[in-house]
N, C-alpha and C positions, 0 to 999 in steps of 0.2 A: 450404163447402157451405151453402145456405142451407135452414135449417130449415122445415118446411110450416107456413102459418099455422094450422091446425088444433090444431099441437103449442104453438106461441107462446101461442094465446088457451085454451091447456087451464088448468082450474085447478091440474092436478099439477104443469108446469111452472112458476108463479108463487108456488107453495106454499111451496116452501124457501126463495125470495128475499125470502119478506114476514116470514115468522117470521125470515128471518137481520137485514131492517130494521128491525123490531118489536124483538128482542133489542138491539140498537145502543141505538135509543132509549130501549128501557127501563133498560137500565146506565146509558149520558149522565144523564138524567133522575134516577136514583136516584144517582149519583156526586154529582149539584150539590145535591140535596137534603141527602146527607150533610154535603159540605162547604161547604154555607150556613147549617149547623146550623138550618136551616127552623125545629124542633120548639122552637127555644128560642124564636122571636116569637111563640108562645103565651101565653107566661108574661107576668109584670111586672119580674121581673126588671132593675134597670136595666143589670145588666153586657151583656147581651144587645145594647144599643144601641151597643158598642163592639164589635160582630163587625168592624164597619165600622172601622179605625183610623182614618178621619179623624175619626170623632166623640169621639176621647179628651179634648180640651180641653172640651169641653160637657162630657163625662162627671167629669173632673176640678173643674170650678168649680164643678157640680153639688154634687159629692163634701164639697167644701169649704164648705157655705152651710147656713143654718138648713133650709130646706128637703125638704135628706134625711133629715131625724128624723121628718116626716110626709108626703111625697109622692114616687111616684116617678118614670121620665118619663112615664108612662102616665097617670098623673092626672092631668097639666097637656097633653099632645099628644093624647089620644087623647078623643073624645067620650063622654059618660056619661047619654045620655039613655037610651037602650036598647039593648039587647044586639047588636041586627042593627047598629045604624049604629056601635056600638064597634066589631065584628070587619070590620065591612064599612070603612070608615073605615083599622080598621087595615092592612089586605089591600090596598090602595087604595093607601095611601102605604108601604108594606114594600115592594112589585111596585116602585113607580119609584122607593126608593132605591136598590135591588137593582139595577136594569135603569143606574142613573147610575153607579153603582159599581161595577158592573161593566164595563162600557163606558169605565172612568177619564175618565166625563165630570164628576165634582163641580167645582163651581169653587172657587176657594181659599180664600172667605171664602162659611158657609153662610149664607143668609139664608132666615126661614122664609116660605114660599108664604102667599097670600091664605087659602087653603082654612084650615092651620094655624093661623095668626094668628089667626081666628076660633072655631075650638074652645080654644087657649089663654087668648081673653078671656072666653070661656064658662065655663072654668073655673076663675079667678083670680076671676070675680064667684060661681061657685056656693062656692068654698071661705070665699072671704072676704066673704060676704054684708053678712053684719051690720056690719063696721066700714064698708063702703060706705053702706050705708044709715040706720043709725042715727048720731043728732047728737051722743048722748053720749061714742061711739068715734069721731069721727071729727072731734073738734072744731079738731085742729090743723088742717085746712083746712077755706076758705072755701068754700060748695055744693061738698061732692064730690060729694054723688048726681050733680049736673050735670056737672060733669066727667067725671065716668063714663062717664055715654052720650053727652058726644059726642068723647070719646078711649082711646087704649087703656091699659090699666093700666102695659103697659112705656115710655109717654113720660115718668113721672114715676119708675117704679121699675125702671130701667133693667140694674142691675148684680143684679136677682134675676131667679134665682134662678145665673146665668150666668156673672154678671162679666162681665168686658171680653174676648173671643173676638176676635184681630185674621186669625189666619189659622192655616190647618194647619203653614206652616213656622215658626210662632211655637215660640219654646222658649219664654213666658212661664212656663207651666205643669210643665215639667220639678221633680221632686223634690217635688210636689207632691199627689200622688199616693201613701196611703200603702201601706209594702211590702207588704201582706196583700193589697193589689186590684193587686198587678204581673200578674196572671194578663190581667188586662181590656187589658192593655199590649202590642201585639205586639213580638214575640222583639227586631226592631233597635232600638226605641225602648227598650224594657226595657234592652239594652246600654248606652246613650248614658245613663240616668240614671243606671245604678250606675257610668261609667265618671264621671261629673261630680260623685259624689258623693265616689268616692277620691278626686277632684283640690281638693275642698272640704275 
């Protein structure tokens, strides 16, 4: 029996179907927020950048270099000129890790974007200013100021803060990782170390 269009275009009829879609969406929504733990890309935290398990080898050579004793990934990846363009920046590139990673589209060796690469040599020159600039720090090479600007800091200092990163199925990194930050380690990978550590 077909209904009067009078009853179809009523709003009581449409009323329960929008709050029953509304509801859907708003659980979907707050499920993936949950389980993207969203609230921790707030922070500075570097564990935070290994929600993503392909990024443990970064997080690992990180873990392992001078560098974590004063910076963390957020001072070298993310902009620091002012606040809108740090959160906007960050927002920016958290949405299309998120949206690649999701989608299991990373490819298997990361390499970082134009956009990145540019806020990373912004902030290798704002941290390390002075041995860039000044003659008396910097005398082991010949014009760095000129080097400087017209290449980027990682064609000569290649393995900081990073090391050698060959791919996600690399076990370079295994047991390298110490046991206080296995949390940052998802469940199977966590197995395969402690399972290679008894057999060591």
């Amino acid at each position: 029996m077909k209904r009067p269009k009078h009853i179809i275009f009523s709003p009581n009829y449409w009323g329960l179907h929008i709050i029953v879609i509304a509801g859907v969406l708003a659980g979907i929504s707050l499920y993936a927020f949950i389980e993207s733990q969203a609230v921790s890309y707030l922070s500075d935290d570097p564990k935070t950048c290994v929600n993503c398990h392909v990024m443990t080898p970064q997080y690992a050579t990180w873990l392992n270099s001078s560098h974590r004793k004063v910076a963390s990934c957020n001072d070298c990846h993310v902009p620091h000129d002012n606040i809108v363009n740090t959160y906007s920046f960050k927002a920016k590139d958290g949405l299309y890790h998120a949206s690649v990673f999701t989608a299991r589209k990373e490819p298997e060796v990361i390499r970082i974007k134009d956009a990145g690469a540019r806020v990373v040599q912004d902030n290798c020159i704002r941290c390390h200013k002075n041995q860039i600039t000044d003659a008396k720090l910097s005398a082991s090479v010949d014009n760095h100021f000129q080097n400087r600007t017209a290449r980027k800091c990682w064609e000569c200092h290649q393995e900081v803060p990073h090391g050698s990163v060959r791919s996600l199925s690399s076990i370079n990194y295994l047991g390298k990782v110490p046991k206080e930050h296995y949390q940052t380690v998802p469940e199977w990978l966590n197995k395969l170390m402690k399972k290679s550590e008894t057999e060591n």
